[in-house]
C-alpha positions, 0 to 999 in steps of 0.5 A: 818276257811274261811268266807262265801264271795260272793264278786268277786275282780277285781286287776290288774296283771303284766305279765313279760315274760309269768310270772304272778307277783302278789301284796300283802301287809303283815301286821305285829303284831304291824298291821303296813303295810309293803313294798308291795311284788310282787310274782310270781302267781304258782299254782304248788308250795304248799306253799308260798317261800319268801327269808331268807333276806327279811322274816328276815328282816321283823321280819315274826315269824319262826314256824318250824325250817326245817319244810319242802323240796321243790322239785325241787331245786335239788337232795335233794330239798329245806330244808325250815323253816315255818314261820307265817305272821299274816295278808296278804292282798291280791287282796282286800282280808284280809288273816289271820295266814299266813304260808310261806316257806323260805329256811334255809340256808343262801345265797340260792337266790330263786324266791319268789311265791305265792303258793297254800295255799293262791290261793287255798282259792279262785276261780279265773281267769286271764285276760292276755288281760286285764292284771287282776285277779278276785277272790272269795273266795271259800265257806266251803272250805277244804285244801288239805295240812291242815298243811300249810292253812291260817286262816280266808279270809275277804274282805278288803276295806282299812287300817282301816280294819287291825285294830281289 
């Protein structure tokens, strides 16, 4: 379910070779923040791809073993387990129940994106000038991949905010 939020973010952005990288911080079960990752902005992925390592090594829970095949990889594409992070925060926005995509099979090295089932919560922009993106979360909005939605969207102000 997605919170009505009329609140416009403003976060800063980093542009490295023509490529967006954006900031976000997963909060694990125990609500302790973890390490900050930085994810490359692609409207063209579906879902969300970190790798096998890092997803273990910060415990992120896997929920299907297998559960999908990211195109493009190669001739078979990128068989991948779906696994939950229960809090992101991301661009002053507090995202719960979060699926992401890590491939399966080990040593597979790939680039880590924030793909459409977080961006598609939000209307949003980018200032390459500037170098920052402005978000809103959208109103009533329906997933076109339900399978891979994040749960509810709440604007965040701080650490405290993690606490339920």
């Amino acid at each position: 379910m997605i919170a009505d939020v009329s609140y416009t973010h403003k976060d800063d952005i980093e542009i490295v070779d023509n490529k967006v990288l954006i900031s976000l911080v997963t909060i694990d079960k125990t609500s302790n923040p973890v390490k900050p990752l930085n994810l490359l902005f692609d409207t063209g992925a579906f879902i969300t791809l970190i790798g096998k390592q890092l997803a273990d090594n910060n415990d992120y829970q896997v929920i299907n073993e297998k559960g999908c095949v990211i195109s493009g990889f190669s001739e078979k594409g990128l068989v991948c387990d779906l696994r939950r992070i229960p809090t992101i925060v991301f661009c002053g926005f507090r995202i719960d129940d979060v699926w992401i995509a890590t491939p399966h099979d080990e040593g597979v090295d790939v680039t880590e994106v924030i793909g459409m089932n977080i961006l598609e919560n939000f209307n949003f922009g980018l200032d390459f000038s500037k170098e920052e993106i402005y978000l809103n979360a959208r109103q009533n909005h329906i997933s076109q991949k339900p399978k891979y939605q994040c749960g509810n969207v709440s604007v965040f102000h701080d650490l405290t905010d993690i606490q339920q």
